[in-house]
N, C-alpha and C positions, 0 to 999 in steps of 0.2 A: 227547569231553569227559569228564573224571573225575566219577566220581561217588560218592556217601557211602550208604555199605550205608545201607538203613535202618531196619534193625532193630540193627545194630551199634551201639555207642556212639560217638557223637560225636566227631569228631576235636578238636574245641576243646577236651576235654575237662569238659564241664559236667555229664558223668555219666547223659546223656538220653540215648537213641536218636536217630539222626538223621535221625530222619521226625518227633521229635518238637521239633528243634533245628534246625541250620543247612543241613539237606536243601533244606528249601522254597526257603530263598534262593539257595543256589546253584544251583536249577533258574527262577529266576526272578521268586518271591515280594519286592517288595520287604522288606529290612530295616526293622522298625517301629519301632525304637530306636538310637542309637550302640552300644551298646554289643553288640546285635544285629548289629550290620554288624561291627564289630573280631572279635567270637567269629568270624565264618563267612570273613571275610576270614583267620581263622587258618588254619580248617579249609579253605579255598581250597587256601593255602600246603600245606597239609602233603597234600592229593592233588593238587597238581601245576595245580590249574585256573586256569589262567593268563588265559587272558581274566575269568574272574569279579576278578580282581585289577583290570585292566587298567580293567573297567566300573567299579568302584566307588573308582575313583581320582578324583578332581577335577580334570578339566581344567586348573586354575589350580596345582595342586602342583606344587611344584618335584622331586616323583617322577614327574611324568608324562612318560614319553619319546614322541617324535615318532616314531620308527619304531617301529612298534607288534609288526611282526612279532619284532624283533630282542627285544624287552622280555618278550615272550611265550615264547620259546627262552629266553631268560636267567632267566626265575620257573622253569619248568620243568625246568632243569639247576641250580638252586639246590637248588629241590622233592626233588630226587630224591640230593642230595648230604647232607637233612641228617633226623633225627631228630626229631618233633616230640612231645617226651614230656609238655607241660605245659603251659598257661596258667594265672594267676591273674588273675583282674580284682580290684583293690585300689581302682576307683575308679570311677565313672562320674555324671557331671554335664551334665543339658541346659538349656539357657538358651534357648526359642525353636528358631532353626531352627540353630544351634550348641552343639556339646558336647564333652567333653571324656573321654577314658577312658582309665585310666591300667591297666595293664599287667605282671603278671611272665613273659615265656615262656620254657618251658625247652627248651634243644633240644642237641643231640648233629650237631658235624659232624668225621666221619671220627674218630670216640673223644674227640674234643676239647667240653669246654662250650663252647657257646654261645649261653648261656643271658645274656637282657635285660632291660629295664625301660624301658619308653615309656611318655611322655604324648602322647597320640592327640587331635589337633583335627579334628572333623567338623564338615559341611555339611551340613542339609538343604536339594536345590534340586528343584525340580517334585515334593515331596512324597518324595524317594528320598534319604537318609542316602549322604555319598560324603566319602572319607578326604581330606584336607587336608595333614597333616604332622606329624611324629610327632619329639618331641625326647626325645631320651636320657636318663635316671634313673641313679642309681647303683644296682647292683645290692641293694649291703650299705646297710645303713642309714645308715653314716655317708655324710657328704658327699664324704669324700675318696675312699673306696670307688674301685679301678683305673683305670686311666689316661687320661686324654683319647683315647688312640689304642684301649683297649679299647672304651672309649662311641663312636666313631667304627665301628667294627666294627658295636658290636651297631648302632648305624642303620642302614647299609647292610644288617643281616639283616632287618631290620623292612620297610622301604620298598622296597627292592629288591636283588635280586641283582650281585655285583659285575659288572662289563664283560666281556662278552668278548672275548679277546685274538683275532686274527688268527693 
């Protein structure tokens, strides 16, 4: 299983050491907050820990794939295709056992930006914070801000790795 130096800075980028940040949870600490689960769900992505993905999905998401192994290889070959130089959290809001955390990540795959902006719906069920579904932002401020097929793009980098072909 990958794991997050812990005296290194943080892969989510929050500027902590990651014995003081998203270490704990990805060795099994639950996430105490959303916005706690999205930062380490980053830092997941960017070492490659594909099952911590996998666990703090929501059954009920429509990013949840049924073969689990196949979903696992596919984070994994994503993980390792792209650059994860940045997050901004621009938002975070919990209501009860739902919340909401909006998002800027920047990432680098193959010299290419691929850099997004989500708004992130969470669930707390049996006390544990677990991702829901995550809809597309324009990047730039304006609304028109690049194309329906670029927003389409960055979801599938957020939620999960494209398919893999045979």
């Amino acid at each position: 299983m990958p794991r997050i130096s812990l005296n290194a800075p943080c892969p989510c980028h929050s500027g902590k050491k990651g014995k003081g940040c998203c270490a704990p949870y990805l060795a099994g600490t639950p996430a105490p907050t959303a916005e706690a689960l999205m930062r380490s769900r980053y830092a997941a992505y960017a070492t490659g820990d594909a099952g911590y993905i996998i666990a703090t999905t929501h059954p009920a998401s429509p990013h949840a794939e049924p073969e689990r192994a196949a979903w696992a290889e596919g984070i994994r070959e994503f993980s390792a295709q792209v650059k994860f130089l940045g997050l901004d959290v621009e938002l975070a809001e919990t209501s009860g056992d739902t919340a909401v955390v909006q998002f800027l990540a920047t990432l680098d795959r193959g010299g290419v930006d691929a850099s997004f902006r989500e708004r992130s719906a969470f669930e707390r069920v049996g006390g544990r914070w677990l991702y829901r579904e995550g809809q597309p932002q324009p990047t730039e401020p304006s609304a028109d801000a690049g194309s329906s097929a670029d927003r389409s793009w960055s979801r599938r980098l957020t939620t999960r790795p494209p398919a893999r072909r045979a």
